[in-house]
N, C-alpha and C positions, 0 to 999 in steps of 0.2 A: 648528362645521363637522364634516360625518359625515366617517369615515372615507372614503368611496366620493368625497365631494365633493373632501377633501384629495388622494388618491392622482390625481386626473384633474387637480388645478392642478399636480401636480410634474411631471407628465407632458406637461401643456402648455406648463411652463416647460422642462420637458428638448429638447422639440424644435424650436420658436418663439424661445425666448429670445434664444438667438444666434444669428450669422453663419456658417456653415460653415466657411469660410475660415478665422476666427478659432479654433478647436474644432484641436486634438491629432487626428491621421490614425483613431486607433480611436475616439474620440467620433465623429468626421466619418462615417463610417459606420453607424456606431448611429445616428445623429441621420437620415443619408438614408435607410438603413431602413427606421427608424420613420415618418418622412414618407410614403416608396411604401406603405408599410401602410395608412395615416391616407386617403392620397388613395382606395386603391380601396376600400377601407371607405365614404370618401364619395361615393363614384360607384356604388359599390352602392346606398346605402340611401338617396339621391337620385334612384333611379330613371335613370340615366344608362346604366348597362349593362343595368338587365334589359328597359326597353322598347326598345333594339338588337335584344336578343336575340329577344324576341318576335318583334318586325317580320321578323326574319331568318326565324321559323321558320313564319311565314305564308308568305314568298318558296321556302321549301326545299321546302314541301308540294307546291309548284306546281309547283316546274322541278326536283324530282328525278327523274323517271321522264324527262323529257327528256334531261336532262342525262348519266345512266347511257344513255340508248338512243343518244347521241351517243358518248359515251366508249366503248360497248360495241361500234359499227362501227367508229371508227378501231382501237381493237385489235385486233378479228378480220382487220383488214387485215394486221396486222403479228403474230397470229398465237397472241397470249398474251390473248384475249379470256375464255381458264377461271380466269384468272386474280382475274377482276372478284369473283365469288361468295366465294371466300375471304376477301377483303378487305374487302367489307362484312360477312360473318360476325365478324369481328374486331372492324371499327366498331361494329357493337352487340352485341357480347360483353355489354356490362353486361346489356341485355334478359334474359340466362340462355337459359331455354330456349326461349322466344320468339323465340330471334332468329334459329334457324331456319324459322319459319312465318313473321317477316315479311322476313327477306332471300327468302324462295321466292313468296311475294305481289309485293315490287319485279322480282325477275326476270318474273315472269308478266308484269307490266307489260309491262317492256321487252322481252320477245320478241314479245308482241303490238304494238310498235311497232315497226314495220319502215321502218326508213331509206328502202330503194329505192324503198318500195311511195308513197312520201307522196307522191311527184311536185315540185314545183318550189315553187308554193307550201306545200303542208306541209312542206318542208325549211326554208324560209325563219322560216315560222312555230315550226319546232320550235327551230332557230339564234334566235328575236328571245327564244322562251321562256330560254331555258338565257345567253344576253346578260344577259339583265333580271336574272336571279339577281347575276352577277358584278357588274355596275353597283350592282345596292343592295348587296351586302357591299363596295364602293369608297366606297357613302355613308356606311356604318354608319364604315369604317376613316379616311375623311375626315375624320369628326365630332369622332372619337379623336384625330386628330394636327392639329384643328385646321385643318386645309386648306378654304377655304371654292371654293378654284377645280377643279372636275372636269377630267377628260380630253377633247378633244373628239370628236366622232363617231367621225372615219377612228382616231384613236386607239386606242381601244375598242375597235372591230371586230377591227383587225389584230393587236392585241396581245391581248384576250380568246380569238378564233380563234385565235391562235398557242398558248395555255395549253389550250385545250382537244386540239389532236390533238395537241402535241407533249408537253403533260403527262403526261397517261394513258402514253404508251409509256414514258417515261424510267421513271418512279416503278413499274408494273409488272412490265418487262423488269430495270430494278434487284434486286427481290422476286425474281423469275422464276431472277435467275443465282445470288444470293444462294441460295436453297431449293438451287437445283441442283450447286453445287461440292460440297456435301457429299457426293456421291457419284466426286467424282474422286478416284481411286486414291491421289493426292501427297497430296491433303486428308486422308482416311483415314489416310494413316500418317503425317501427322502429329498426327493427333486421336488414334492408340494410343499415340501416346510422351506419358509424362509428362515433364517437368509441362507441356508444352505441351496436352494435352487438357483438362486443368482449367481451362488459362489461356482455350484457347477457348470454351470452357463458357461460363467465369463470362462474357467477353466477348458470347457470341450472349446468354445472357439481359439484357446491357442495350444488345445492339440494337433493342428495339425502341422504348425511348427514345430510342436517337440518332435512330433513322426520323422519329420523330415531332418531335423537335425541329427535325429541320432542314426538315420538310415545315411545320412551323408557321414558322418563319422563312421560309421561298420566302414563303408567304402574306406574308409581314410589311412583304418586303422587294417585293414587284411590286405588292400590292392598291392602296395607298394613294398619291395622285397628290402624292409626295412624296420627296425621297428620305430614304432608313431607310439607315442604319448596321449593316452586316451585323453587327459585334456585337452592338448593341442587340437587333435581330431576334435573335438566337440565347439571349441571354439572357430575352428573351420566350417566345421555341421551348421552352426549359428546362422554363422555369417552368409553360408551356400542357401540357407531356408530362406532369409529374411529375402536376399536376393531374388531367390525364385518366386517367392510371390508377389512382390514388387515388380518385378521386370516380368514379370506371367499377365498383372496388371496391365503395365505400359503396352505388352504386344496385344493382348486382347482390343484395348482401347484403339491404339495408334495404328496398328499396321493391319488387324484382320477386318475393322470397318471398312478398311480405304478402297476403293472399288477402282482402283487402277490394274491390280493388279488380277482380278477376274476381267479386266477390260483389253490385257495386254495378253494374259497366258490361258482366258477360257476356260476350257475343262482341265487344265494343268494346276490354276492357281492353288488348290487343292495340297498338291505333291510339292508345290515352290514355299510352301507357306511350312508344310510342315517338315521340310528341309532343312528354313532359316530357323523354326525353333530348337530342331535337335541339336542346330549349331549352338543356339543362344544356351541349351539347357547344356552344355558340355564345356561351353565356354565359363559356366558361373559353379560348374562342379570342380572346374580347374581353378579358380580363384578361390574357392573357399580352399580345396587345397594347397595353394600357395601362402595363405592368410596362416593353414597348422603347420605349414614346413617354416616360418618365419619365425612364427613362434615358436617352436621348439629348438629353432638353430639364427638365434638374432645375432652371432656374431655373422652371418649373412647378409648384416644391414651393418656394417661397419665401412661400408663401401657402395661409391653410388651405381657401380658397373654390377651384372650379374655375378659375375665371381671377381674372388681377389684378384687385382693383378699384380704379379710380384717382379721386380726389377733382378738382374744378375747380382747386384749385394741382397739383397731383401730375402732371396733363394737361399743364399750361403746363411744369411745368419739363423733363416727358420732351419736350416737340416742341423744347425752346430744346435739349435736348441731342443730340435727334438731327438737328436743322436745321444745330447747330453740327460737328458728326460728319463729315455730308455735304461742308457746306460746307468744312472744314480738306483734308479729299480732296482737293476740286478744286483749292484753293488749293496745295497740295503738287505737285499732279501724281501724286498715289498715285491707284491703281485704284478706282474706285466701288464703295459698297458697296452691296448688297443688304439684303434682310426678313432675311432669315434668318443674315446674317453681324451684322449688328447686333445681329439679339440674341440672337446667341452670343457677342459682344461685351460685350454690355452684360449681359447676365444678366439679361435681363428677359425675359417668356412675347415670342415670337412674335405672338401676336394683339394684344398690348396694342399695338408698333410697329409690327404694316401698318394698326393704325388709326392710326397719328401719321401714317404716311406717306402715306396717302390723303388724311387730312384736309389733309397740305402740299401735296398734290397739288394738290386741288381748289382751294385758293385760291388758287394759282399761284406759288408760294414751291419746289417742286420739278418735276423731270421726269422722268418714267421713260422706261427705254428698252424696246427691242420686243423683250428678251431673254426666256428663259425663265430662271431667275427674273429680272426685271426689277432692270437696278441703276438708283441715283438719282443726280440729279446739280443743285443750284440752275439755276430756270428764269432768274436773273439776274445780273448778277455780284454776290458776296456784299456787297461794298462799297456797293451800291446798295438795298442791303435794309435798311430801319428794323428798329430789334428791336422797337419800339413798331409799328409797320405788321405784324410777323408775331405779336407778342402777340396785337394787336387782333383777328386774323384765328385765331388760335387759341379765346380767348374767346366769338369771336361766332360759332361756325363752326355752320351752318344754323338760325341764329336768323332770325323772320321782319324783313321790313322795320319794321314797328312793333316790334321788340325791343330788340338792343343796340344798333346801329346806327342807331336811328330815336330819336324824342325820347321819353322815357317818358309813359307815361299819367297820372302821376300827379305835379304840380310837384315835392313835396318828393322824390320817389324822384327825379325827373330833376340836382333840384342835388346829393345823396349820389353819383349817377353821376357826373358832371360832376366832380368835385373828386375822384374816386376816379381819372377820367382823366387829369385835371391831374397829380395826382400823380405817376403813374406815367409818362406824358410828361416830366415834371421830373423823375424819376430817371433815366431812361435818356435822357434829351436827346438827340445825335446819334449815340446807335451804333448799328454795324450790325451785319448777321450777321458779317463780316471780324472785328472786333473781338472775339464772343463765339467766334468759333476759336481768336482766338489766344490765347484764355485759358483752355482748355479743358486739362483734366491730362494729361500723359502717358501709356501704359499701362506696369504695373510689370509685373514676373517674376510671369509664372502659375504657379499651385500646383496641383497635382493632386485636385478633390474625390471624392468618395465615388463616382461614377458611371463613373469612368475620364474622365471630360471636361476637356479644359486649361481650370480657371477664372481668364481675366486677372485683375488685382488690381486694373485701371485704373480701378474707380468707389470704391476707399475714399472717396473725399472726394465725387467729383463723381455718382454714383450714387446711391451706399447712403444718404449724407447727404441730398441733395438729394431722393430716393423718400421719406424717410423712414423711414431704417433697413430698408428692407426687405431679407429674406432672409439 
């Protein structure tokens, strides 16, 4: 075994091997980590984030001269509209010296697009342009957390319109008063006393990380039809600033010096440069939000593949335990649960249970309600539920009529089924779903893992065991 081959098994056993939970508090963190490293590593080089990013930076070509000629009237309304030009000089600061020839090309744009002048329909059209933007980074940021259900219309509208005029004023008039105190007399003399002027010093130069952290977290926290955990967002926000001004750096340095590419594309390189950075600046918007979707759903890093993959037993034993879950609720009288409380519960991805919970849906073994997020509840009483009648229905679930359900095509494959159902009829003879609640484990003392998340202890046995050790 080489070298290279051995150093990647210890390293697969360092962060695979065990259970988190099981793992001493400074392993338990190295180990999750290591994992958030492993996942975006895999979602980079699977193509996951950077065909996002592309698609994004098709959509941004389109609707950002829209989008600036929108944001550029509501501010001149309120007054701080000189403010805009600074701001995108900054955004493409990497460009070097470029990035005054093309922040003065986008403004030409947008003065040549005149709000009043468009009339009723070009207003309408310029608002569906600068919509369409927001809606696909809601799809890109969906895709990330997993969300397969969007916002609906009136949604969208009211709440994208609300980001658009009321965003720009907050976030500039912020800027605007910030630049501006430093000229207040109190400011001043406290900026001449030491060591209070070093102290602000050192402070303004890492405002512009805080700026940026917490304008990536708004994003993190409103885009995605979901809810996000203001710290997660923030620790995404972190990670997205530190990013951008480091890798703003590297492109400044490395790629806008290099004179190849005004030697290959001429009066183009201009447009090809600031292409690749929309790409690099939407590529590292999506990694920090992959960095708060991790962290707030680590049972997403219990597995080295993007989602769980569950085998035909692994399927059966997760619906008996979330059918069983359901059903002990009801029988208690405790509060329904929800996708998403489940498995935060259960420490299992999100998507792996709203597919158990559809699939009990549709055979008619659960009910949802007309909440937002929907809780479940048995569509009968649990006593009246075979665990062989919701097996069966787990097993066969949209198999055609000639499949499981039907007789086999072939005699000897139909008697191996036939006594595989026998069987299993004869072990579970008359129980019901009632029965598999009340035998279902308790939840012990949650312990705190590596992501700041209360992880219950309640599947040592009935979980982890019955997954097949997973996570």
């Amino acid at each position: 075994m080489t070298r290279g081959a051995d150093l990647a098994k210890r390293l697969n056993a360092f962060l695979w091997a065990d259970r988190l939970d099981d793992l001493p508090p400074w392993r338990r963190r190295c180990v999750w980590l290591g994992r958030v490293v492993h996942a975006l590593i895999r979602d980079l080089t699977q193509g996951y984030l950077s065909l996002e990013a592309m698609s994004l930076v098709y959509t941004t070509l389109l609707s950002l001269v829209p989008l600036l000629a929108v944001s550029f009237s509501v501010l001149k309304g309120f007054g701080v509209h000189n403010q805009l030009e600074p701001i995108l000089l900054e955004a493409l600061s990497p460009l070097g010296e470029r990035a005054e020839e093309a922040v003065g090309a986008i403004i030409g744009f947008v003065d040549n697009m005149k709000v009043g002048v468009l009339g009723s329909l070009g207003l309408v059209l310029l608002l569906y342009t600068v919509i369409t933007l927001i809606q696909k980074v809601e799809q890109v940021f969906n895709y990330t957390w997993r969300v397969e259900v969007q916002r609906s219309f009136s949604q969208r509208f009211s709440q994208y319109l609300s980001v658009l005029l009321v965003g720009p004023v907050l976030f500039f008039s912020a800027v605007a008063v910030s630049a501006s105190l430093r000229s207040v007399p109190v400011v001043q003399a406290i900026l001449a006393a030491e060591p209070f002027g070093s102290l602000i010093t050192a402070v303004g130069r890492l405002l512009p990380y805080f700026l940026l952290t917490l304008t990536f977290a708004f994003i993190y926290v409103f885009v995605p039809n979901t809810r996000v955990r203001v710290g997660s967002a923030l620790i995404g926000g972190l990670v997205a600033a530190l990013l951008w001004e480091f890798v703003g750096w590297l492109f400044a340095t490395f790629i806008v010096k290099s004179t190849q590419y005004t030697a290959v594309y001429s009066g183009l390189a201009i447009v090809i440069l600031f292409m690749i950075w929309v790409y690099v600046a939407w590529l590292i918007l999506l990694v920090g939000a992959n960095v708060a979707f991790y962290h707030q759903h680590p049972e997403y890093l219990i597995s080295r593949s993007r989602d769980l993959p569950l085998s035909n037993r692994l399927r059966e034993r997760l619906a008996l335990l979330v059918a069983g879950h359901v059903a002990r609720s009801y029988l208690r009288g405790d509060p329904p649960w929800s996708g998403e409380a489940l498995a935060e519960t259960l420490r299992i991805p999100k998507s792996n249970i709203q597919r158990i919970l559809d699939l009990l849906v549709k055979e008619g073994f659960l009910l949802h309600t007309g909440d937002d997020p929907p809780y479940y509840i048995p569509a009968h009483a649990p006593d009246s539920i075979g665990l062989k009648t919701l097996l069966d229905g787990v097993r066969c679930f949209e198999e055609l009529e000639s499949g499981c359900r039907g007789t086999a095509p072939d005699a000897g494959i139909h008697e191996i089924e036939s006594r595989i159902e026998g069987a299993i009829g004869e072990a579970l003879g008359a129980m019901t779903l009632k029965d598999l609640a009340e035998t279902l484990s308790e939840p012990r003392a949650a312990v705190q893992d590596s992501g700041g998340e209360e992880l219950p202890d309640r599947l040592r046995n009935v979980q982890v065991e019955s997954l097949g050790g997973l996570g």
